[in-house]
MARVEX-697050 format. One line per field, with one value per residue: residue number from 1; residue in three letters; x, y, z of N, C-alpha, C in turn. Coordinates in steps of 0.02 Angstrom, whole numbers. Layout:
<rs>
drenti	[NUM ...]
dopa	[ALA ...]
n.px	[X ...]
n.py	[Y ...]
n.pz	[Z ...]
ca.px	[X ...]
ca.py	[Y ...]
ca.pz	[Z ...]
c.px	[X ...]
c.py	[Y ...]
c.pz	[Z ...]
</rs>
This chain:
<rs>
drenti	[1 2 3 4 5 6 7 8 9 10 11 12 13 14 15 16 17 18 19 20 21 22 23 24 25 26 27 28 29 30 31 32 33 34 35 36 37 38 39 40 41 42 43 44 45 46 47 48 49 50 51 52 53 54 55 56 57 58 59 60 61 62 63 64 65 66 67 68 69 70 71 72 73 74 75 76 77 78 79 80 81 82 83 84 85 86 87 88 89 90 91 92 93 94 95 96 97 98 99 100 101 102 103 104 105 106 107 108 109 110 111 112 113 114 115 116 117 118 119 120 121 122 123 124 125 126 127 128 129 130 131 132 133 134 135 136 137 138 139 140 141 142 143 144 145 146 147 148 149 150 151 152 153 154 155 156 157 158 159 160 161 162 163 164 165 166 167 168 169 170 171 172 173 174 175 176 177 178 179 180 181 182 183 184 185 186 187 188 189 190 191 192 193 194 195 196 197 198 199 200 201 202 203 204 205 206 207 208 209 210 211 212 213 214 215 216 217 218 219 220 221 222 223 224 225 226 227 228 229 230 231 232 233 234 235 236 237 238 239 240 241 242 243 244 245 246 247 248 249 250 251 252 253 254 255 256 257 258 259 260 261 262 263 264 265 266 267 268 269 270 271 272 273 274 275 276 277 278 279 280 281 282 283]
dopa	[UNK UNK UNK UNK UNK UNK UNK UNK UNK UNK UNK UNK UNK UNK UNK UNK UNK UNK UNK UNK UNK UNK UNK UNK UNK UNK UNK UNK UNK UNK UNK UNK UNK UNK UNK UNK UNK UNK UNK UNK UNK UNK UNK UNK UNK UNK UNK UNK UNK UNK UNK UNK UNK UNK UNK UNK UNK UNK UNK UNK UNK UNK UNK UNK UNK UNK UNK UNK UNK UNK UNK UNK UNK UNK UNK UNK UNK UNK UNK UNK UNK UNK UNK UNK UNK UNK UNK UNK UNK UNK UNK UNK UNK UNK UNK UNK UNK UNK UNK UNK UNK UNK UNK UNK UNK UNK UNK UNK UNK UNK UNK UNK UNK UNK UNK UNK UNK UNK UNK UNK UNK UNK UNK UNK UNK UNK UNK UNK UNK UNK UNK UNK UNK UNK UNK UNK UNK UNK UNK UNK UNK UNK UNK UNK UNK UNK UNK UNK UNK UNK UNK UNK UNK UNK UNK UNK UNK UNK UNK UNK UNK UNK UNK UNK UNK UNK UNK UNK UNK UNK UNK UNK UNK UNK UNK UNK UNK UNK UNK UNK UNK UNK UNK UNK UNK UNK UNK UNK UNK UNK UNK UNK UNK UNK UNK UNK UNK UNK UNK UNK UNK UNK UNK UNK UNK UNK UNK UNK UNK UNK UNK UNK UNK UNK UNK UNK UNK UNK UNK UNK UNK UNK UNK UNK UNK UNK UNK UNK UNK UNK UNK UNK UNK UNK UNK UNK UNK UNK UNK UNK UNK UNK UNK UNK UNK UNK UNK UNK UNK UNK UNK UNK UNK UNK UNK UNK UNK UNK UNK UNK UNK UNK UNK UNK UNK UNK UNK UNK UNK UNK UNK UNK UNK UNK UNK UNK UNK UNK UNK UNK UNK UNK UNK]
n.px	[3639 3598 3740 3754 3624 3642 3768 3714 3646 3694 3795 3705 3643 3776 3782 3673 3711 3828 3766 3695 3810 3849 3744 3739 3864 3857 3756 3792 3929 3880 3780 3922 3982 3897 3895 4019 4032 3917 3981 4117 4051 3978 4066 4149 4077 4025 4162 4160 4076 4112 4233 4163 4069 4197 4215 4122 4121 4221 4191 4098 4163 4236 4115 4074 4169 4185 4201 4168 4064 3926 3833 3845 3823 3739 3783 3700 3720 3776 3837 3883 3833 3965 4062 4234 4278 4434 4503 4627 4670 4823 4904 4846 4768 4635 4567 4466 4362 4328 4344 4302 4198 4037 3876 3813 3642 3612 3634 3778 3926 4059 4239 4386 4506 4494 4602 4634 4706 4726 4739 4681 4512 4358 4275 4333 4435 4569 4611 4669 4647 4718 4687 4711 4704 4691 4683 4568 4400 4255 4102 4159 4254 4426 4495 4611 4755 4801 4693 4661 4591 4575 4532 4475 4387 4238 4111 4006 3883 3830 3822 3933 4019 4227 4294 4450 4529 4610 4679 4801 4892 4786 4681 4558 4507 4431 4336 4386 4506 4554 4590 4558 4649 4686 4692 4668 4600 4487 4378 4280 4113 4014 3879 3763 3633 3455 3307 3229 3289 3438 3575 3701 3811 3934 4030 4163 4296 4436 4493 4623 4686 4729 4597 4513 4527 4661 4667 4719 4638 4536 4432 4335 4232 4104 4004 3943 3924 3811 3762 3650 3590 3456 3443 3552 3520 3417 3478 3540 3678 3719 3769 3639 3627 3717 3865 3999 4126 4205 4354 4417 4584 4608 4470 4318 4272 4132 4005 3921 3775 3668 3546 3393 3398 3366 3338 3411 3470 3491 3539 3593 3679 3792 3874 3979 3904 3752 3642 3587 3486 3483 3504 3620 3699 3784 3940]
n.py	[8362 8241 8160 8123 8042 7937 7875 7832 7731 7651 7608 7545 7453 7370 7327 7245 7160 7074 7054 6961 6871 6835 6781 6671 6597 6552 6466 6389 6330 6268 6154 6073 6063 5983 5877 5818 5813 5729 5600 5595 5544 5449 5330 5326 5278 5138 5087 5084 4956 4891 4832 4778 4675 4594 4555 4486 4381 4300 4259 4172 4072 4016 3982 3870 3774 3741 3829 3910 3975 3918 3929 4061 4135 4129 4164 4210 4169 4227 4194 4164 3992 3931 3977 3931 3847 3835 3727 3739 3681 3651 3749 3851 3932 3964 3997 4060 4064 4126 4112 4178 4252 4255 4276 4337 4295 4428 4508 4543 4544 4466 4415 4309 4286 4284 4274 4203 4201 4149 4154 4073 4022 4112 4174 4178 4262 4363 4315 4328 4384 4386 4459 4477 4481 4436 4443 4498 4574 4651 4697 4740 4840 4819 4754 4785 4771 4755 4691 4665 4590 4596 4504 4579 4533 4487 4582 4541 4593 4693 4612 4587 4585 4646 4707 4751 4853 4870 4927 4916 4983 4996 4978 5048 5010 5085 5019 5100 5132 5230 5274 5241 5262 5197 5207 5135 5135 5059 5034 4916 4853 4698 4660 4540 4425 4476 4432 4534 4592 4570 4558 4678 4794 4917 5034 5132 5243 5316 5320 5353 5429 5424 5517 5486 5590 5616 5687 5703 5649 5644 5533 5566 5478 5509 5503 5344 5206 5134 4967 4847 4716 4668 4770 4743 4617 4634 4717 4820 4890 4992 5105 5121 5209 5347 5458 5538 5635 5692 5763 5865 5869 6035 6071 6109 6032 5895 5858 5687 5627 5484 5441 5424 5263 5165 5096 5133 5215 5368 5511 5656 5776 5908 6035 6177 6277 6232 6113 5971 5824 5657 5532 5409 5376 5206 5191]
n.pz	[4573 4520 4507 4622 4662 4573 4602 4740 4699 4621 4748 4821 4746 4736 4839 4882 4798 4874 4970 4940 4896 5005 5079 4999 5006 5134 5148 5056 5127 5248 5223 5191 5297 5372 5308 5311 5462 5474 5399 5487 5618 5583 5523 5610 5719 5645 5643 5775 5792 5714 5787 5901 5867 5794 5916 5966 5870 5910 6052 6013 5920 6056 6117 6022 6043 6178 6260 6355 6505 6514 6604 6633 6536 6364 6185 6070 5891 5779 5612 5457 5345 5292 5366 5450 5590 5659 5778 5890 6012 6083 6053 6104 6024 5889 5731 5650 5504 5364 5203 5049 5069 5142 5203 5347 5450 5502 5416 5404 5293 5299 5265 5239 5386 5563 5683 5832 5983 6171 6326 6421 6469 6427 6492 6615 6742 6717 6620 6443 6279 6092 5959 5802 5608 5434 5286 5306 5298 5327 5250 5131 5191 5223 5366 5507 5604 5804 5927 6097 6231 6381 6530 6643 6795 6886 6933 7073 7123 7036 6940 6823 6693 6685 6536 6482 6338 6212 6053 5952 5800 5714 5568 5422 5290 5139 5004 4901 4904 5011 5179 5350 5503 5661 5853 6007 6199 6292 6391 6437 6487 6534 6541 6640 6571 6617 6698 6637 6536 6393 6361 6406 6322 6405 6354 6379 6365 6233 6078 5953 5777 5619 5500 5338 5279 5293 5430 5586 5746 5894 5998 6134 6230 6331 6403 6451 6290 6254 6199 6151 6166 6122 6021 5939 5897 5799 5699 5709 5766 5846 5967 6101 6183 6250 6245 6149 6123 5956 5927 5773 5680 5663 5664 5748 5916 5893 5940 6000 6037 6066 6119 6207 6252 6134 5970 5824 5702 5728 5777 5878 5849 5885 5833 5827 5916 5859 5852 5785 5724 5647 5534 5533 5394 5309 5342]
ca.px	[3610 3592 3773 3744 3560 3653 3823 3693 3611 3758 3822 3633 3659 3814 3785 3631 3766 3875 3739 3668 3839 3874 3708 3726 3920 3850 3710 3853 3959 3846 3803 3983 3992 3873 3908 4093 4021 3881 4023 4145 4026 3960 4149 4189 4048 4045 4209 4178 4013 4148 4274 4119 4071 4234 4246 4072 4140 4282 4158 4047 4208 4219 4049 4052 4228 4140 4276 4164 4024 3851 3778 3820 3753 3750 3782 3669 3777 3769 3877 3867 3832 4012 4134 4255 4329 4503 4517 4720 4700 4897 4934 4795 4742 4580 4562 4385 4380 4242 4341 4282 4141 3968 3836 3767 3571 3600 3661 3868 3964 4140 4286 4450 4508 4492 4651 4614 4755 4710 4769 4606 4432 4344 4244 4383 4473 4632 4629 4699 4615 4723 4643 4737 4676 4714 4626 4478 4346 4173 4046 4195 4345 4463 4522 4700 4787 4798 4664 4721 4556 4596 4449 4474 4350 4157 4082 3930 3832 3767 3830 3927 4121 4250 4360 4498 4541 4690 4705 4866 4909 4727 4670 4514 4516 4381 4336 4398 4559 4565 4585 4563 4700 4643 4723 4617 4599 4438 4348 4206 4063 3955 3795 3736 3548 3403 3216 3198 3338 3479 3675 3714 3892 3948 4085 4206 4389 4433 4547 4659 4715 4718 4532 4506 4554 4712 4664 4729 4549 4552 4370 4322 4185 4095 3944 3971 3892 3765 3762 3598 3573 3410 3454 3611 3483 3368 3510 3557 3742 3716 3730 3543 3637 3788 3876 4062 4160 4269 4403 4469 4645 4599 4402 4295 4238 4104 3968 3867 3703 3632 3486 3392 3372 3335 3364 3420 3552 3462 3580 3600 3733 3817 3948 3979 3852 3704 3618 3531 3441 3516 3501 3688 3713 3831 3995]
ca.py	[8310 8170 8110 8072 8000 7881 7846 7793 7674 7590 7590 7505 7404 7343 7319 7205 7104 7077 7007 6868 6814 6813 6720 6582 6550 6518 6407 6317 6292 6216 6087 6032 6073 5944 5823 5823 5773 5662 5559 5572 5524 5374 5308 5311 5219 5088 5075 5038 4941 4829 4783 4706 4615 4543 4511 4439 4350 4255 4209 4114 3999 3991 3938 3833 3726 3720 3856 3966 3934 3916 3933 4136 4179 4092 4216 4221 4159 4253 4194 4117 3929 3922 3987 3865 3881 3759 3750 3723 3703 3649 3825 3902 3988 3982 4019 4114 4064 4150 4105 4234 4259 4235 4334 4292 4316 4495 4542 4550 4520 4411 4386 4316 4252 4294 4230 4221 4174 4151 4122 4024 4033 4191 4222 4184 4323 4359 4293 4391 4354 4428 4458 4480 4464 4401 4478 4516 4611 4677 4746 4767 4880 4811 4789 4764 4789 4703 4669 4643 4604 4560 4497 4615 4528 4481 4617 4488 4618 4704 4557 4631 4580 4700 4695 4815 4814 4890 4923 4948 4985 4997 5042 5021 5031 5077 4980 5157 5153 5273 5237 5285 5216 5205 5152 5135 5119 5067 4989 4876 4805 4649 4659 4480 4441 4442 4408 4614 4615 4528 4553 4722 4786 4969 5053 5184 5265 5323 5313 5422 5402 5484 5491 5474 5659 5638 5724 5668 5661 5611 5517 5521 5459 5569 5454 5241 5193 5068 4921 4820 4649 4661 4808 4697 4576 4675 4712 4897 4895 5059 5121 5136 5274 5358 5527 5537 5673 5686 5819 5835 5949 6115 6117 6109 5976 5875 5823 5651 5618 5434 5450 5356 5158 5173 5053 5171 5236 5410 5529 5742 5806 5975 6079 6248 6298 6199 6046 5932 5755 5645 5472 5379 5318 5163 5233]
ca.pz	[4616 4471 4499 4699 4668 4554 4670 4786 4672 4618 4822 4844 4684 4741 4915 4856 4754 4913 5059 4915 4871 5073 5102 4970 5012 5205 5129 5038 5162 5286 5220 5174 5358 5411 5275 5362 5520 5480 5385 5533 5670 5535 5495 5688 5748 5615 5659 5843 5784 5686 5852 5928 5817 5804 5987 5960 5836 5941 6077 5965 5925 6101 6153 5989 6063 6254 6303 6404 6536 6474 6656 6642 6464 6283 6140 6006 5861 5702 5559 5389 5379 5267 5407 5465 5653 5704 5860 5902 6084 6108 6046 6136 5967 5849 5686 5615 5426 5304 5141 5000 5079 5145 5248 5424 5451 5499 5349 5393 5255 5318 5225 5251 5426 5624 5715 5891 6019 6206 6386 6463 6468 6406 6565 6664 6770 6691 6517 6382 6210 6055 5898 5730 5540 5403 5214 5349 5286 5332 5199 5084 5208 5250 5437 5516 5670 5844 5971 6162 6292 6471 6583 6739 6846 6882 7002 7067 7157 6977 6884 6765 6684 6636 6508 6437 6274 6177 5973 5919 5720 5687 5508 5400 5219 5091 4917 4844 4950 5063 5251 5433 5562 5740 5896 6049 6242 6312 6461 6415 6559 6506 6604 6604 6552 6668 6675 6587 6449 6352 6370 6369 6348 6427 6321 6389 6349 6179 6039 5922 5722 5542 5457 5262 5228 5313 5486 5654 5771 5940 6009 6214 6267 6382 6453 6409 6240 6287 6152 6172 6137 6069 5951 5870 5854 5753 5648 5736 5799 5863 6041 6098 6232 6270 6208 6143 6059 5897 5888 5707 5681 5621 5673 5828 5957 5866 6018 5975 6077 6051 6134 6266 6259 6067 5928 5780 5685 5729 5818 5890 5843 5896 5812 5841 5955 5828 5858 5739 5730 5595 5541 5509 5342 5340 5301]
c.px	[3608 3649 3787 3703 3603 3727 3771 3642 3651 3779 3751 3652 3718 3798 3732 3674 3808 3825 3699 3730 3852 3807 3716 3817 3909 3798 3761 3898 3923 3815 3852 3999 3976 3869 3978 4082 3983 3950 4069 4115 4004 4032 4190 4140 4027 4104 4219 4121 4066 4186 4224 4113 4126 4241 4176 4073 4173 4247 4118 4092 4214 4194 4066 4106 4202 4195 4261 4115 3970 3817 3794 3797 3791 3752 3723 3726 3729 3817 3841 3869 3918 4043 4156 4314 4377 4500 4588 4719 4784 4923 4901 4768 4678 4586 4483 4401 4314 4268 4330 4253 4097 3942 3801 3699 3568 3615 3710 3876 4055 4159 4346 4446 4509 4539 4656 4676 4741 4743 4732 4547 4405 4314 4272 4431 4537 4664 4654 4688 4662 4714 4681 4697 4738 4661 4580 4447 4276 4123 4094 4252 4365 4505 4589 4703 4766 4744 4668 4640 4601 4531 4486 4424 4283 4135 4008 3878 3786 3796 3856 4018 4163 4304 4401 4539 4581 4706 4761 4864 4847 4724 4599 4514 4456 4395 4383 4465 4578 4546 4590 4606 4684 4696 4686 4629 4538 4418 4289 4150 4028 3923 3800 3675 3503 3352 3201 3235 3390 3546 3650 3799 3908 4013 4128 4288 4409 4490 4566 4675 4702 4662 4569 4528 4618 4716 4683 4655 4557 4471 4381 4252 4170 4049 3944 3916 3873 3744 3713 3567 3536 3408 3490 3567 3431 3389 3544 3621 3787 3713 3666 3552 3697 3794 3971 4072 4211 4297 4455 4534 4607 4505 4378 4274 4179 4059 3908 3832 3681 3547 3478 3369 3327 3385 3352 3449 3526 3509 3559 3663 3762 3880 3937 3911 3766 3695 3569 3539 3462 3522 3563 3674 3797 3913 4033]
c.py	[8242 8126 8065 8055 7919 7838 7795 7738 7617 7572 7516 7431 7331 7298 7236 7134 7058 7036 6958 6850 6796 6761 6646 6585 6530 6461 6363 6293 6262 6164 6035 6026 6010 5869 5773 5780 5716 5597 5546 5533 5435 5313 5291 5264 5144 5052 5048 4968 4878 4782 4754 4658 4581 4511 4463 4363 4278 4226 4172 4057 3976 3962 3862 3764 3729 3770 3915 3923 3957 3942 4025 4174 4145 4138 4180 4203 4204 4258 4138 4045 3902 3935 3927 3883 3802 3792 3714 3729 3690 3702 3878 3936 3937 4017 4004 4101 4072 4151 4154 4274 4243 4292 4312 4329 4367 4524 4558 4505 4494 4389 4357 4273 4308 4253 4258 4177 4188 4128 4089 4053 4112 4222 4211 4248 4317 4337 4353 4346 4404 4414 4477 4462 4453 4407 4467 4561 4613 4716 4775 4812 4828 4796 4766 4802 4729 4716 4629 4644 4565 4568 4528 4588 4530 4544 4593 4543 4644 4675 4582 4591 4623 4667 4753 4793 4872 4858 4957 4917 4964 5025 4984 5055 5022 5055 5037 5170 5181 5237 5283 5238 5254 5164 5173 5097 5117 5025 4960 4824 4756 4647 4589 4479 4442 4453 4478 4597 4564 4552 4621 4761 4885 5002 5118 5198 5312 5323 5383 5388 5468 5469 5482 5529 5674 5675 5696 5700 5609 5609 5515 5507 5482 5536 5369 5251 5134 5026 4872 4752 4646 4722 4757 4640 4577 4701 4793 4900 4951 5079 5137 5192 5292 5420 5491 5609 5672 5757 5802 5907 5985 6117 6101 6033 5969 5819 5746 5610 5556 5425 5435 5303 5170 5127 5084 5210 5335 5436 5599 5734 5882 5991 6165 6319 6269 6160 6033 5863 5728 5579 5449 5349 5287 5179 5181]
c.pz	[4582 4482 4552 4681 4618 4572 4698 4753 4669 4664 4826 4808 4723 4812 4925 4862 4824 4963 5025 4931 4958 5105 5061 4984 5060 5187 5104 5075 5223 5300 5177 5261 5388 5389 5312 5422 5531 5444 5427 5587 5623 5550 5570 5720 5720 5651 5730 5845 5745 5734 5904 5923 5796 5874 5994 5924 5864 5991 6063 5945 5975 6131 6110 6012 6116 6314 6337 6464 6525 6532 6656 6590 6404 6252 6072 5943 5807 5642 5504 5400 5346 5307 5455 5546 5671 5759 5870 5993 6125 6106 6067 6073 5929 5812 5658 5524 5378 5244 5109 5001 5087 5199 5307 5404 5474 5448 5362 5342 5265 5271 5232 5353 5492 5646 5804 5941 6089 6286 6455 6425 6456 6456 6614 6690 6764 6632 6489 6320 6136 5999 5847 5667 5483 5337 5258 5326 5309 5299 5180 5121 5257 5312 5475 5576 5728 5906 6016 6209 6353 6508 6645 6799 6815 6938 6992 7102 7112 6931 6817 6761 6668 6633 6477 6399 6258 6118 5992 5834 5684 5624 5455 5323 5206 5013 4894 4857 5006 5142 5323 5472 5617 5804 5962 6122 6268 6369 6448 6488 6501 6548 6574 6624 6619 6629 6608 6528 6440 6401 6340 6389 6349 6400 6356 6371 6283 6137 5984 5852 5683 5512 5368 5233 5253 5387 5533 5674 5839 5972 6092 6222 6319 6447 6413 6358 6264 6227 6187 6147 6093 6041 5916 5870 5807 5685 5651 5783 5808 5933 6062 6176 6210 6218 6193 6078 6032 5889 5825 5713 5637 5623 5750 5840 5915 5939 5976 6012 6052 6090 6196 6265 6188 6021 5856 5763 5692 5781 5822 5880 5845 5888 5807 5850 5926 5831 5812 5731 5662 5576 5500 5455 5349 5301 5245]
</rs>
């Protein structure tokens, strides 16, 4: 009997050995799991949190040359007191110039130039505004490629403009090198202000590229990302709504929940069948 009582020790023994190492490799990989995603969902909305802010960018030269109309909404300007805008109206173009550097009172860091080329007025129906760079930077990456809006119209009944916009040969580099290339189709509304709230701008469509580890990842937008005046003036250039998901090659749909009417980089996030609450650090 002694040499089964001690089989079945060593089976026990072993067996022991076998459901730690299977619980701590699932503890280790989960959060590489969620590290993965909080860095994709970060790195993508930066990333759309940056083509605002350039298009924010270009109507502030606008207003600042008299090349929109004041009677349907003034932008809030936010740039350094060093940036230098030409205005070339024979060539229809504008040039955005932040030199080496400086920082607007939200704390963006601008480098390098904004080259803005145009075919009228910015709240005019039918313009086409295209955006190029030139050593452009934002808080150190890098950004490149071409930016295409077209004003589609005012619809006056809920006062609102849309524009559709179109990256091509998108790509955003980090200090360390590495880069994400993006190319993008989207539909953008501008609510304009009333007595309750600010300018707020309605995001839909989505775009496709290679992240930082090399992955193709394709973003839709499921419900509009609602961008809120008075968040980006608080210094939060974060949807304060809206859902969109990131498919990367070789893992699952990646679901990301902004909330409702909230000013904070605080997100849900759901991957494979788990949801959890998560506050964006800035990629």
């Amino acid at each position: 009997m002694k040499p089964t009582y001690l089989s079945l020790a060593k089976i026990s023994v072993l067996a022991g050995l076998f459901l730690i190492s299977a619980c701590s490799s699932e503890e280790d990989a989960n959060p590489t799991d969620q590290l993965n995603d909080t860095e994709e969902t970060s790195q993508e909305m930066d990333l759309t949190a940056t083509l605002e802010d350039v298009d924010e960018v270009a109507l502030t030269g606008f207003q600042r040359n008299g090349f929109t109309d004041r009677t349907l909404v003034t932008l809030e300007e936010d740039l350094c007191e060093r940036v230098k805008i030409e205005w070339l109206p024979n060539e229809k173009k504008m040039i955005i110039d932040f030199g080496e550097g400086c920082t607007s009172p939200r704390g963006v860091t601008r480098k390098g130039k904004i080259i803005v080329s145009y075919t009228g007025r910015y709240w005019a129906p039918g313009t086409v505004i295209t955006t190029t760079f030139e050593n452009y930077y934002v808080d150190d990456r890098k950004i490149e490629g071409i930016r295409v809006l077209t004003n589609e119209g005012f619809n006056a009944n809920d006062r609102f403009f849309t524009f559709k916009t179109v990256v091509e040969g998108g790509k955003v580099t980090w200090p360390d090198g590495t880069f994400r290339t993006f190319e993008s189709r989207q539909t953008k509304r501008v609510f304009l202000p009333n007595e309750n709230r600010g300018i707020i701008y309605a995001v839909d469509g989505g775009s496709r590229g290679v992240n930082r580890k090399g992955n193709s990842y394709v973003v839709e937008i499921t419900s509009p990302l609602i961008f809120a005046e008075r968040c980006i003036r608080s210094g939060i250039r974060m949807p304060s709504e809206g859902v969109m998901l990131i498919r990367v090659e070789t893992r699952g749909a990646i679901e990301i929940d902004f909330g409702s009417d909230t000013c904070d980089r605080e997100v849900s996030i759901t991957f494979n069948g788990t949801t959890r609450t998560v506050t964006l650090p800035r990629s």
